[in-house]
C-alpha positions in Angstrom: 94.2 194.0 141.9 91.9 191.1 142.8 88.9 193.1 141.4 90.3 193.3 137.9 92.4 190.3 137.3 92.5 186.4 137.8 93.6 185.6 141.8 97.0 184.6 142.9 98.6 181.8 144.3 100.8 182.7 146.9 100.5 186.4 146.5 102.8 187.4 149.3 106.1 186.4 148.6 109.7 187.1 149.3 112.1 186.9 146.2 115.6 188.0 147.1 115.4 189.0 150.8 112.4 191.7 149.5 109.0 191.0 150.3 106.1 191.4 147.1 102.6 191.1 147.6 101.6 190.7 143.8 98.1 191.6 144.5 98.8 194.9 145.2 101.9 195.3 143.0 103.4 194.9 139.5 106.9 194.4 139.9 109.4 195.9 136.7 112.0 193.9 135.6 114.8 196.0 134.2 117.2 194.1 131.1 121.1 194.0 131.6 123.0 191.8 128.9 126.4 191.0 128.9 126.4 189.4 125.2 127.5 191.1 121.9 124.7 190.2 119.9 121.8 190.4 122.2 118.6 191.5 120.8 118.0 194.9 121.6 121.2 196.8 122.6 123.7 195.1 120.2 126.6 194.8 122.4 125.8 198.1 124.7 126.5 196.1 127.5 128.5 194.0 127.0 131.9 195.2 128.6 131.6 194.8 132.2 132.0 198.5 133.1 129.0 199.3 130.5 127.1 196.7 132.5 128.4 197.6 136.0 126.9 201.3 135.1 123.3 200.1 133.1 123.3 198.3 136.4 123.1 201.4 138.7 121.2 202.8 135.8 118.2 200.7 136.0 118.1 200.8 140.2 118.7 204.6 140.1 115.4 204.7 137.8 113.3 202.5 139.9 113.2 199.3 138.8 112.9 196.1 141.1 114.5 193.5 139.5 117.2 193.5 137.2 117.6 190.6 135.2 120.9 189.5 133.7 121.8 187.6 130.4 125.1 185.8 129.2 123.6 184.4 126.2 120.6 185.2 124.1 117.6 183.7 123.2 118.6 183.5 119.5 120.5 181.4 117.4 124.3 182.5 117.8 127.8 181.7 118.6 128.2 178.9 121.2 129.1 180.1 124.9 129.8 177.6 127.4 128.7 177.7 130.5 132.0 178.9 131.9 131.9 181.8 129.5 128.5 182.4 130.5 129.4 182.3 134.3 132.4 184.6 133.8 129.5 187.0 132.1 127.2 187.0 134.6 128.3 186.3 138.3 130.4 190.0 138.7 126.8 192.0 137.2 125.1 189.3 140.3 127.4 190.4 142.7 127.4 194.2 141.7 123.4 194.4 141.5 122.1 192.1 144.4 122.2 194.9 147.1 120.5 197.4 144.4 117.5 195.4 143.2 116.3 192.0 143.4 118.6 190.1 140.9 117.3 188.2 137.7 119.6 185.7 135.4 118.3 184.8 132.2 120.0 181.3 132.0 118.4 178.0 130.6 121.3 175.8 131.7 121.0 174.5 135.6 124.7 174.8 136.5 124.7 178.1 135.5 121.8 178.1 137.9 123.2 176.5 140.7 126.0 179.1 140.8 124.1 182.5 140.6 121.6 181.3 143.4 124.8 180.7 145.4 125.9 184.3 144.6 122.7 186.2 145.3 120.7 186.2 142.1 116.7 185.6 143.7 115.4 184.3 140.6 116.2 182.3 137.5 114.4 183.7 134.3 114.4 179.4 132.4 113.5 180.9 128.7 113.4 177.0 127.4 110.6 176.0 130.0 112.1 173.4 131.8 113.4 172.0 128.7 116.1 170.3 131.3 114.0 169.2 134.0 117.6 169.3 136.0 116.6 172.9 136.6 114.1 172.6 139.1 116.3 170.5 140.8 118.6 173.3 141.0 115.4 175.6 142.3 113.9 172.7 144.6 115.1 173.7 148.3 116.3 177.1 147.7 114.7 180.6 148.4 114.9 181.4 144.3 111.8 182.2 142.1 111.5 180.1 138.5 110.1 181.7 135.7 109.0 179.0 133.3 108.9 180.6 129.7 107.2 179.0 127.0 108.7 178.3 123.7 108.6 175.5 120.7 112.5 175.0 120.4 115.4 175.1 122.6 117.5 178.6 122.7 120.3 179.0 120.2 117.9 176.9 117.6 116.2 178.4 114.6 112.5 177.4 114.5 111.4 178.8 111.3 107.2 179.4 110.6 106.1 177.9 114.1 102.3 177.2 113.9 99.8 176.8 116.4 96.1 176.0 115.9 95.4 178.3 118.9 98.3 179.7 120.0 97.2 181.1 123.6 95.2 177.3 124.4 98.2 175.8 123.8 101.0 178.4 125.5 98.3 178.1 128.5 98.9 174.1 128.3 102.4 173.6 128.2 102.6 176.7 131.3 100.6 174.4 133.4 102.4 171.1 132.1 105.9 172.7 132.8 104.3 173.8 136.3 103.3 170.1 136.8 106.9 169.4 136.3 107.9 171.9 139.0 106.0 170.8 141.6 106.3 167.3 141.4 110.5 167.8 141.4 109.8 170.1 144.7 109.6 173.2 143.4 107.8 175.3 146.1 104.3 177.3 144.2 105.4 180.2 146.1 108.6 179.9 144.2 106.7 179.9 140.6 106.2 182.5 138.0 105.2 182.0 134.0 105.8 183.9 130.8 103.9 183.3 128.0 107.1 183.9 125.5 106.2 186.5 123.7 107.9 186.2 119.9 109.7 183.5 121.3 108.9 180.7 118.7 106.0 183.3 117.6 105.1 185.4 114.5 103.6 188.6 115.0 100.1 187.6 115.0 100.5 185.3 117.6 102.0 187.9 119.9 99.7 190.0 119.8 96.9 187.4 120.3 98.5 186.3 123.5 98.7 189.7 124.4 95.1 190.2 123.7 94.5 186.5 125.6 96.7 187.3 128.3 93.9 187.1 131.2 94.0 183.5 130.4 97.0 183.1 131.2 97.4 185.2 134.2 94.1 182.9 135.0 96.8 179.8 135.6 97.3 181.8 138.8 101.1 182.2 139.0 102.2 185.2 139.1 103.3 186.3 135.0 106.0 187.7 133.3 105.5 190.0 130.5 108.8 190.2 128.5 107.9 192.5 125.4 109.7 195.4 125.6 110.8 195.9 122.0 110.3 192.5 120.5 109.5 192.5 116.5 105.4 192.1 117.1 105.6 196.0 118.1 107.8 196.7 115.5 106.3 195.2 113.3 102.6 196.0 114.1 103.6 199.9 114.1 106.0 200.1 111.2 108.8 200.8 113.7 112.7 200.0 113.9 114.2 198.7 116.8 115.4 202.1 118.7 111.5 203.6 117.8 109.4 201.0 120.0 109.0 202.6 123.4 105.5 204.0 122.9 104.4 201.1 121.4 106.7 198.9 124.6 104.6 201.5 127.3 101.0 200.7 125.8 101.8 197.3 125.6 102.8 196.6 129.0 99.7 198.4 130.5 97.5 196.4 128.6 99.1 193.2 130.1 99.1 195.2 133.8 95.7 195.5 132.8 95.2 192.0 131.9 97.0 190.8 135.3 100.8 190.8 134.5 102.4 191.2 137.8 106.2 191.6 136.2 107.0 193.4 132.9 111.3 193.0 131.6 111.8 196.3 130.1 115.0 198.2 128.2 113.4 201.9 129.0 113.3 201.4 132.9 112.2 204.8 133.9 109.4 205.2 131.2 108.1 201.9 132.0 108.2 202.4 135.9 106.1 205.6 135.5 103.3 203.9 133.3 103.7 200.7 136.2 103.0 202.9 139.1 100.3 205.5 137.1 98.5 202.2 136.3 98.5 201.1 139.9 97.2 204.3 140.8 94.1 204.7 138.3 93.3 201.1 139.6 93.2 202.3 143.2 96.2 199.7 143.9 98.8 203.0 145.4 98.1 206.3 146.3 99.6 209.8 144.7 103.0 210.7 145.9 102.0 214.0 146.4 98.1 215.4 146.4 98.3 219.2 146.1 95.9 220.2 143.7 92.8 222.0 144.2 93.3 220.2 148.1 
């Protein structure tokens, strides 16, 4: 992968007992949310059998990780971190021996608890916004994905403006990284995510996307969360169930630009288009090599 994209630091790693060497493989990140007003499947999940099941789903289909929400990114109802707790931790348990297990939580006791229960990584959407979590992280085997965005989740942040949107992602990454570190966060235990429509219109997206070598270029491995977001809609004319295409060429281009994880909805179409990429770029072999041998 080193011949195509930015280099690593700490490439080999081991992120819930499972061991990733991130120049040789892109990791896909499979979405399981137990909210009723979550972006993209509207409540799907929400009951804890539906979850239980997209659960087994998502491993059955190949994916890696499996991350696991209790409360959106957008502005909504309150949950408390109890609520959120009692959302999550039985989807932790359920999914820790199938996959390497995800939670999408920006609050560190909420943290604290699914690192107790198994979960390898905590996806932090607000960046650090309460330096408390890398606290929680410091001294732990857990990975932290530091996200950007402008405003804390649940909060509207109406027209955001950048002067250059991918300078300025690139800076706060490496500030919130900074951060990390200096509270004892391990760089082996680092990852970033540039926040795609978090905080962004649709032109910014899909500059970052275009600008994504730049920030793979920080050198932690990066998180490319777009798998149905309103910049593909949007960009293709597209409503929310029609996006997959568009999802699938927009996470090779990011493979392409050095994205070592992708968070998808469509696990098995994204896990073919992941392991055909590595293939054309000489990163895996053919699982079979019949023809005209």
């Amino acid at each position: 992968m080193s011949d195509y994209a930015p280099p690593l630091i700490s490439a080999d790693r081991v992120i819930g007992g499972r061991a990733y060497d991130f120049s040789r493989r892109v990791a896909v990140m499979a979405i399981v949310n137990r909210t009723p007003d979550s972006f993209h499947d509207k409540g799907r999940t929400f009951a804890l059998t539906k979850a239980l099941d997209a659960v087994r789903a998502a491993a059955d289909a190949g994916a890696d990780w499996i991350d696991i929400g209790g409360v959106p990114f957008a502005p909504g109802p309150d949950v408390s971190p109890a609520e959120e707790l009692d959302r999550v931790l039985p989807v932790v348990e359920a999914a820790r021996d199938l996959a390497v297990v995800s939670v999408d939580t920006y609050r560190p006791e909420v943290a604290r608890e699914v690192i107790k229960a198994g979960a390898g990584v905590v996806n932090d959407t607000s960046g650090l916004r309460d330096p408390e979590m890398a606290d929680v992280v410091a001294g732990t085997d857990a990975s932290l994905v530091i996200t950007h965005s402008l405003a804390a989740p649940r909060t509207l942040h109406p027209s955001p403006r950048y002067d250059d949107v991918t300078a300025e992602v690139g800076a706060f990454l490496r500030q919130r990284v900074e951060l990390a570190l200096a509270r004892g966060v391990r760089p082996d235990q680092i990852i970033i995510d540039p926040g795609h429509d978090l905080n962004k219109n649709t032109y910014h997206s899909l500059e970052l996307t275009r600008r994504l070598r730049e920030i793979t270029a920080i050198g932690y491995p990066t998180l490319a969360a777009l798998s149905n977001k309103d910049f593909i809609g949007e960009t293709l004319d597209r409503p929310q169930q029609e996006r997959l295409v568009g999802t699938v060429a927009a996470v090779v281009f990011c493979v392409l630009q050095g994205a070592r994880i992708v968070r998808v909805h469509d696990v098995a179409a994204a896990v073919d288009a992941v392991r055909m990429t590595e293939a054309m770029l000489g990163l895996r072999g053919p699982v079979h090599a019949r023809h005209n041998i």
